[in-house]
C-alpha distance (Angstrom), angle and dihedral (degrees) to the residues before:
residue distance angle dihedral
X1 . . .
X2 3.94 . .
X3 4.14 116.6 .
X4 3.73 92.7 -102.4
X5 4.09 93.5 44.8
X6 3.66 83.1 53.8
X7 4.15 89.3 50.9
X8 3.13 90.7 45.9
X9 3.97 93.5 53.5
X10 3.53 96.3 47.6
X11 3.51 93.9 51.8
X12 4.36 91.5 52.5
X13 3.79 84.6 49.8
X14 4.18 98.0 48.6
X15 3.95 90.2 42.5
X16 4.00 92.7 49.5
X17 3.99 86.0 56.2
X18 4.26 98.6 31.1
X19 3.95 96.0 156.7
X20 3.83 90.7 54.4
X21 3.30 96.1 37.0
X22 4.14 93.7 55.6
X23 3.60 94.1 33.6
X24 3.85 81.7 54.1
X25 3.97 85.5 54.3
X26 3.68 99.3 47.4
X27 3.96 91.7 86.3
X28 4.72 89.7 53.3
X29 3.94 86.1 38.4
X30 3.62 92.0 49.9
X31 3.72 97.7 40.7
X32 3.72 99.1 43.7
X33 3.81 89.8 47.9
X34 4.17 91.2 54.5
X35 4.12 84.5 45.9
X36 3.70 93.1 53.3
X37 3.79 99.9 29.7
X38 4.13 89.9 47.2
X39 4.03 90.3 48.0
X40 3.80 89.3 41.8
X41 3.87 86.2 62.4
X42 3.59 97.5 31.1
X43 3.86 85.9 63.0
X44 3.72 100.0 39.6
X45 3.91 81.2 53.3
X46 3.61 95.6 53.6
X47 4.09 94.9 40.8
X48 3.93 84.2 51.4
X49 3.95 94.6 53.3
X50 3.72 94.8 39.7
X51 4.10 82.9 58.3
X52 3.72 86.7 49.9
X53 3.61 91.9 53.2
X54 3.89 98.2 44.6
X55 3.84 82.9 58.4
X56 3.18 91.6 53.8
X57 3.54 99.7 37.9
X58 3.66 130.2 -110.2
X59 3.58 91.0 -131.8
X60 3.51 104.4 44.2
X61 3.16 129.0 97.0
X62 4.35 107.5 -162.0
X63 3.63 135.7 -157.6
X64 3.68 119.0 -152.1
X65 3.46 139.3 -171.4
X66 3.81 119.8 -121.4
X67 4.19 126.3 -132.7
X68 3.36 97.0 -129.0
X69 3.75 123.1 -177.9
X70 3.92 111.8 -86.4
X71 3.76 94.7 -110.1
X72 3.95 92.5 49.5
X73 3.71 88.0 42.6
X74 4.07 93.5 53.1
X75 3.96 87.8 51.0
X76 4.18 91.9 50.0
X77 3.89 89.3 48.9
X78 3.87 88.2 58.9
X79 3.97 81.2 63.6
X80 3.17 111.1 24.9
X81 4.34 142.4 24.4
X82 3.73 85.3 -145.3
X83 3.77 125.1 -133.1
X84 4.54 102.1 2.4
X85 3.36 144.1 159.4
X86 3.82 87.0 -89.1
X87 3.40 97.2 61.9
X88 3.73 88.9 50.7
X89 3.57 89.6 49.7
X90 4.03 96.9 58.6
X91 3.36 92.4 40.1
X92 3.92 91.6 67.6
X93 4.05 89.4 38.0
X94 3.82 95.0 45.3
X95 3.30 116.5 24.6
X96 4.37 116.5 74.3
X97 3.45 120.8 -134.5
X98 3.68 90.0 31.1
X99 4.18 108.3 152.1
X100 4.07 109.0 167.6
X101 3.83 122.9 -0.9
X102 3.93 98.8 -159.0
X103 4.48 121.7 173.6
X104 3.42 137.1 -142.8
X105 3.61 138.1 -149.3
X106 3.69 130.5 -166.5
X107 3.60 116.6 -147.2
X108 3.41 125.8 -159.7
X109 3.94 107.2 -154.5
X110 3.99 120.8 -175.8
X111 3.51 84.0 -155.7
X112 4.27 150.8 31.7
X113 3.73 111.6 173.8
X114 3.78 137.3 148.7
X115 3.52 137.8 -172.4
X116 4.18 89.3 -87.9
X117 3.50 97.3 40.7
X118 3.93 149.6 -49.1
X119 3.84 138.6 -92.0
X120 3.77 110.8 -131.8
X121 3.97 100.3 -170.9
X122 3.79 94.6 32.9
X123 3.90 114.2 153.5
X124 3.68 115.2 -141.9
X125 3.78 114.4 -151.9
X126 4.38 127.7 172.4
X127 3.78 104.4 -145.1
X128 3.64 136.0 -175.7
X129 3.57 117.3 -114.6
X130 3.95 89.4 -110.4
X131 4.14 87.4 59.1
X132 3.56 94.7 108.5
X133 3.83 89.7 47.7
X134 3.56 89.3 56.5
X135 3.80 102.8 42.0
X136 3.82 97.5 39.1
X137 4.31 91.7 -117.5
X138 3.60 115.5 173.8
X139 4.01 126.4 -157.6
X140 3.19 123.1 -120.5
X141 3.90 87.9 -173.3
X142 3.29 141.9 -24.7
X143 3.83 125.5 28.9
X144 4.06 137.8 -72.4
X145 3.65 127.4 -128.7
X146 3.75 118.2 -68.6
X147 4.07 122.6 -164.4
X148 3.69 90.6 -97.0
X149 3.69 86.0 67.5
X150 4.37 94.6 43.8
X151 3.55 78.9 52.7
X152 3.80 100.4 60.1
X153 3.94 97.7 25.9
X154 2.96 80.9 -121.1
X155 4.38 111.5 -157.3
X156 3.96 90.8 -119.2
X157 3.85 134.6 133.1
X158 3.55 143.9 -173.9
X159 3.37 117.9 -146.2
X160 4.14 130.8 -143.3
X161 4.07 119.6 -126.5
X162 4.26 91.1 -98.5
X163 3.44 99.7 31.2
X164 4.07 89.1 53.1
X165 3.91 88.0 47.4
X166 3.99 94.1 49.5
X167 4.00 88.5 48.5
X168 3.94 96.3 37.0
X169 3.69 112.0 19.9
X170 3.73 104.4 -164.6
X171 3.18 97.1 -27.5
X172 4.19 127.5 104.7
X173 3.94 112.8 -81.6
X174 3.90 95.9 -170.3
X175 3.47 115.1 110.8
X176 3.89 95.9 -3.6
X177 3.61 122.8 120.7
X178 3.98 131.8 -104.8
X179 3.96 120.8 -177.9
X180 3.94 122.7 -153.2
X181 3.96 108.6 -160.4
X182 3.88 97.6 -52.2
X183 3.67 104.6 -2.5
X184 3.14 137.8 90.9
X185 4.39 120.7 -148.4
X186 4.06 130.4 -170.0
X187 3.85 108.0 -139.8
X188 4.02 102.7 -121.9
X189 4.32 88.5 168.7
X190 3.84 153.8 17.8
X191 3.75 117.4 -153.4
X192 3.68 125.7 -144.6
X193 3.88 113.1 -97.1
X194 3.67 107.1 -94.9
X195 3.95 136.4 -179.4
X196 4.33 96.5 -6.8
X197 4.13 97.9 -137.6
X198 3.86 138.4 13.2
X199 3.60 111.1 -65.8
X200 3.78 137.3 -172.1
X201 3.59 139.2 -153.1
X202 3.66 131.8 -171.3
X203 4.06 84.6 -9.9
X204 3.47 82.7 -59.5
X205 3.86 108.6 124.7
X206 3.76 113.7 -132.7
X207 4.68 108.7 -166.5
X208 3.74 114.7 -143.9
X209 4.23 109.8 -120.6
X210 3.61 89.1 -141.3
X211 3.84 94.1 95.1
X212 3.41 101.4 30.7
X213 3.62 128.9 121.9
X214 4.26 109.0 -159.6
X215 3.74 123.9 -158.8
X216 3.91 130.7 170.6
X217 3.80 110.9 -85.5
X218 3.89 91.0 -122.7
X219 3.40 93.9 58.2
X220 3.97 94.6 41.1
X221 4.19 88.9 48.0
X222 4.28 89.6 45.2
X223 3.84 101.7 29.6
X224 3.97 113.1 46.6
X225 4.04 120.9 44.9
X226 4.11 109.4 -111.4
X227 4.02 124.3 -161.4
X228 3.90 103.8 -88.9
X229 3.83 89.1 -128.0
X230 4.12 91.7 57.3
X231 3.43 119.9 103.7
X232 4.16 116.5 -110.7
X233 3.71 80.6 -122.2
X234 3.77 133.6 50.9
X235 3.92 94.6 -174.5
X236 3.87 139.3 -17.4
X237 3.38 115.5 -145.0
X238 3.83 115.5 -157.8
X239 3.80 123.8 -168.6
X240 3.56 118.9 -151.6
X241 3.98 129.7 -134.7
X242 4.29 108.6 -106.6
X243 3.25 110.6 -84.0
X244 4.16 101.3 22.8
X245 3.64 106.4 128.1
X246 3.89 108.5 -113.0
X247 4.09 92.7 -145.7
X248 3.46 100.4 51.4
X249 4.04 90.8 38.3
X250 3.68 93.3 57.4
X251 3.63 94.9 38.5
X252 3.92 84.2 62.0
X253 3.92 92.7 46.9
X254 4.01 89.6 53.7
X255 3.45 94.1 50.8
X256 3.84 89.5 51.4
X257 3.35 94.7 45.6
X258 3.62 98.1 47.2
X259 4.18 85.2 56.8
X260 3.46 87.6 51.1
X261 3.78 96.4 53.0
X262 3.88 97.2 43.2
X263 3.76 80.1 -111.4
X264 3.78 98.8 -62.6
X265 3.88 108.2 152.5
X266 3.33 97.3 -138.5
X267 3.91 95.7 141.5
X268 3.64 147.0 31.5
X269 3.73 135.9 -133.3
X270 4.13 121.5 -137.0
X271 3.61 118.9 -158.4
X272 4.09 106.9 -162.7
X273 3.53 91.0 -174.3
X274 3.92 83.8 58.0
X275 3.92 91.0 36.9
X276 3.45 82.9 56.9
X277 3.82 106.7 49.0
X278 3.76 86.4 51.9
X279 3.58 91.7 53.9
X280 3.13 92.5 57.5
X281 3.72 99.8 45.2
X282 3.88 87.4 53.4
X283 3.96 91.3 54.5
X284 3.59 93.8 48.5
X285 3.84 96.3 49.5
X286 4.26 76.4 47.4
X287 3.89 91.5 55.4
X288 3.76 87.5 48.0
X289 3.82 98.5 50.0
X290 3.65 94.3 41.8
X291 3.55 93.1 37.2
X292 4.21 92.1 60.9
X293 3.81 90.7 50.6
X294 3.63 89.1 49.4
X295 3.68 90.2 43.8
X296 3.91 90.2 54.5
X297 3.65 95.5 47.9
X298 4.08 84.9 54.3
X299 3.95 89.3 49.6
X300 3.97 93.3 51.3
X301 3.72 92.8 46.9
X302 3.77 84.5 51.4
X303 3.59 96.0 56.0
X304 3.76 88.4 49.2
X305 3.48 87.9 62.5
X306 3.38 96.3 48.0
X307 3.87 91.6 50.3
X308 3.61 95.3 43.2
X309 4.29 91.0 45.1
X310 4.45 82.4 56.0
X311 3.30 92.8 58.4
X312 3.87 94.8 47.7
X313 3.62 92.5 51.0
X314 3.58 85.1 56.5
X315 3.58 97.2 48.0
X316 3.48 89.9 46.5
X317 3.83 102.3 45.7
X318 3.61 94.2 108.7
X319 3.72 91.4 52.6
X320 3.28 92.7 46.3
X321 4.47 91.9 52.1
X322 3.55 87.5 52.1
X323 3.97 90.8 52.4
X324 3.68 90.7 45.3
X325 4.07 80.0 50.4
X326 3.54 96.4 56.7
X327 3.63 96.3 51.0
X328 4.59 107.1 -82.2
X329 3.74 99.7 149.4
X330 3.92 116.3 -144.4
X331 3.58 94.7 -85.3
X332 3.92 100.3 49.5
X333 4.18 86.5 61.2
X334 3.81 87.9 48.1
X335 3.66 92.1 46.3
X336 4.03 90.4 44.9
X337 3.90 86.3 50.5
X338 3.85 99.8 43.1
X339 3.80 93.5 42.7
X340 4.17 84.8 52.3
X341 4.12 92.2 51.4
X342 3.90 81.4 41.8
X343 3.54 90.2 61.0
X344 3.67 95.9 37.5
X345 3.56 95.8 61.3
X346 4.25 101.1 45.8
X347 3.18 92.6 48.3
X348 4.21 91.2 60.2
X349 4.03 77.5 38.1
X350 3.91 88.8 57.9
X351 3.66 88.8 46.6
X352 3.57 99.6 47.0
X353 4.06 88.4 47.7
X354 4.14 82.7 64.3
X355 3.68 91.8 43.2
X356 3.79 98.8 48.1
X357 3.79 88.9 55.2
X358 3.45 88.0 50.4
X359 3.27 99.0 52.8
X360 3.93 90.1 43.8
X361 3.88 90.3 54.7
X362 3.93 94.9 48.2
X363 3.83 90.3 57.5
X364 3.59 94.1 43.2
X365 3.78 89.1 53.9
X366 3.99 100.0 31.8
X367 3.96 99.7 46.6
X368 3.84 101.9 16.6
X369 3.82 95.9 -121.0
X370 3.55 113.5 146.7
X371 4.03 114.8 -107.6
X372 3.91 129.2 -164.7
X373 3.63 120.0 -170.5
X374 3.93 103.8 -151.0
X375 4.10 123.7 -157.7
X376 4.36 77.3 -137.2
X377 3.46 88.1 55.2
X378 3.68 95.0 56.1
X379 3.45 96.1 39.2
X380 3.83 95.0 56.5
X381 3.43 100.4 49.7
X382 4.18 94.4 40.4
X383 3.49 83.5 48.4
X384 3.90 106.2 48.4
X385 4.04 82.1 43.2
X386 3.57 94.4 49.0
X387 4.10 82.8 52.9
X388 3.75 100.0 47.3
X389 3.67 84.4 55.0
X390 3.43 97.6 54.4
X391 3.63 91.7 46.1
X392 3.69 95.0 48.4
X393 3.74 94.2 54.0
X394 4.24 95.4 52.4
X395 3.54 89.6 83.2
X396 3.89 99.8 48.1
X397 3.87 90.7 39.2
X398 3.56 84.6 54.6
X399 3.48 101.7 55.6
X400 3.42 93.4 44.3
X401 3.78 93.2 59.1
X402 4.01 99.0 47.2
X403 4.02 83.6 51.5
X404 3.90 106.4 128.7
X405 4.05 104.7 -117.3
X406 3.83 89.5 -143.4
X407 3.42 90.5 50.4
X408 3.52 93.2 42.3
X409 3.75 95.1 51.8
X410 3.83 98.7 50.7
X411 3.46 89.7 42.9
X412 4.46 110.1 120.2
């Protein structure tokens, strides 16, 4: 019996019994669907935080400042300014390894309108000219600040992809003009639409750009009235020379920065190589967990075939005396019986493939996590299926080649 005689013969025998033979399949299909659907997510996970930390940058390490309740906060500023100019300043004098030193400031606008129309969630942020450096932002058009413009404060903004279509529509955004409360800003650039909502990583919350309105940080800190209690600076991000380790460099900023604040902690630092490390230690342990329950639902489905193979060989042991009878040496009835459990299991592999995509698209769609459906993935889990087919039908093929062909033939 030739490969594709035996294909063909396995395939006869699994449609003559097609409830057994698919409830047979249910444990591959179900466990090559969990395999591909848990990797799908696994890797939209990790393609999600490795966006967060490119906005962040890899090799940054940041300082924030904290929102601390008003009483707490009213007790720090008897210590400390918060976040400043200072701190920026001995960061780049003190610290090694020290690249850019670049500010932030949060603004908190009551309102973002143009002549066309008006953004009502728009986030107001003073950058430095080397922002887009920092955080990886790309340009759809136009330009970003350069130091020219810091210079001047000059009354500028780049817009985000939503926040330019609230304010604009359809309509151009370069060189038109946006006002926040009081003041009024020329569009110089749109940026590309980035991460679409507020994220976090590691408790560490990461904004989306999409509704953000930029502005240099001298015009944000001259131009639009602040609480008195805020710090001048919302966050400092400072990017470290290749090769600087990002531990010990921010260890050395927090100790600096705690001198400088009299010890008030009244910010936090965020490591994104760190963030990242621990990302990827959670996914891992992830891939593991989900990877066992997968595994197990592979295992059962292998025993099914297994059982389900035993009782063919003996349903078939006549068929298979008469074979012997004619000539089929041992190893043509184990090949006939290993090529059927063969078959047996891709075909729930096949299945599962269309089911584990499924399943990765419906959770993409239903909870908004982000899903990638990997050729590795599938390959795994149509491979180790393909496998514990093979191994479950040793046995049966086996038995079915030491039968006795007298025995077999007389047997009723």
């Amino acid at each position: 019996m030739t490969a594709n005689e035996a294909i063909g013969s396995a395939l006869g025998n699994l449609s003559a019994h097609k409830l057994r033979s698919a409830l047979t399949m249910l444990g591959m299909i179900f466990g090559v669907g969990a395999v591909i659907a848990m990797l799908s997510i696994g890797a939209g996970a990790e393609r999600q935080a490795l966006a967060m930390i490119e906005q962040l940058g890899l090799h940054n390490v940041i300082v924030r400042s904290l929102d601390l309740d008003p009483q707490v906060l009213r007790e720090a500023r008897k210590k400390s300014l918060g976040l400043s100019p200072r701190d920026a300043a001995a960061i780049v004098d003190s610290v090694p390894g020290v690249e850019i030193v670049a500010p932030r400031v949060r603004l908190q606008p009551y309102k973002v309108f143009s002549a066309r129309g008006k953004a009502e969630n728009a986030e107001v942020h003073g950058v430095s000219h080397r922002h887009a450096e920092l955080a990886r932002l790309e340009l759809a058009e136009g330009r970003f600040f350069d130091a020219a413009d810091e210079s001047a404060h000059a009354q500028v903004a780049i817009l985000g992809a939503t926040a330019r279509r609230e304010l604009f529509g359809f309509g151009p955004a370069l060189g038109e003009r946006v006002k926040v409360d009081d003041v009024w800003l020329q569009v110089i650039g749109v940026l590309s639409s980035g991460l679409a909502a507020d994220a976090a990583i590691g408790g560490v919350a990461v904004g989306s750009t999409d509704r953000a309105v930029l502005v240099p940080v001298s015009a944000a800190l001259r131009k639009f009235e602040r609480d008195v209690l805020d710090a001048p600076y919302d966050e400092i991000v400072v990017k470290l020379a290749p090769g600087t380790d990002a531990n010990l460099a921010s260890r050395a900023i927090a100790g600096l920065v705690d001198r400088l604040h009299a010890g008030a902690r009244d910010y936090q630092m965020v490591v994104p190589e760190a963030l990242l490390a621990q990302s990827r230690r959670t996914q891992r342990l992830f891939n593991l967990v989900m990877g066992a329950i997968a595994g197990i639902s592979l295992l059962v489905g292998g025993i099914g075939i297994m059982n389900i193979m035993l009782a063919t060989v003996l349903e078939r042991t006549r068929e298979i005396g008469v074979r012997r009878a004619l000539g089929a040496r041992q190893k043509d009835i184990r090949f006939q019986f290993m090529i059927e459990s063969f078959t047996l299991s891709a075909l729930g592999g096949l299945v599962g493939i269309v089911v584990g995509v499924a399943i990765a698209w419906a959770v993409a769609a239903s909870a908004g996590w982000a899903t990638e459906v990997t050729i590795g993935a599938i390959l795994l889990s149509t491979g180790v299926a393909v496998t514990v087919g093979l191994v479950s039908g040793i046995y049966p093929a086996v038995r079915a080649a030491r039968l006795d062909p007298i025995e077999a033939l007389r047997y009723e």
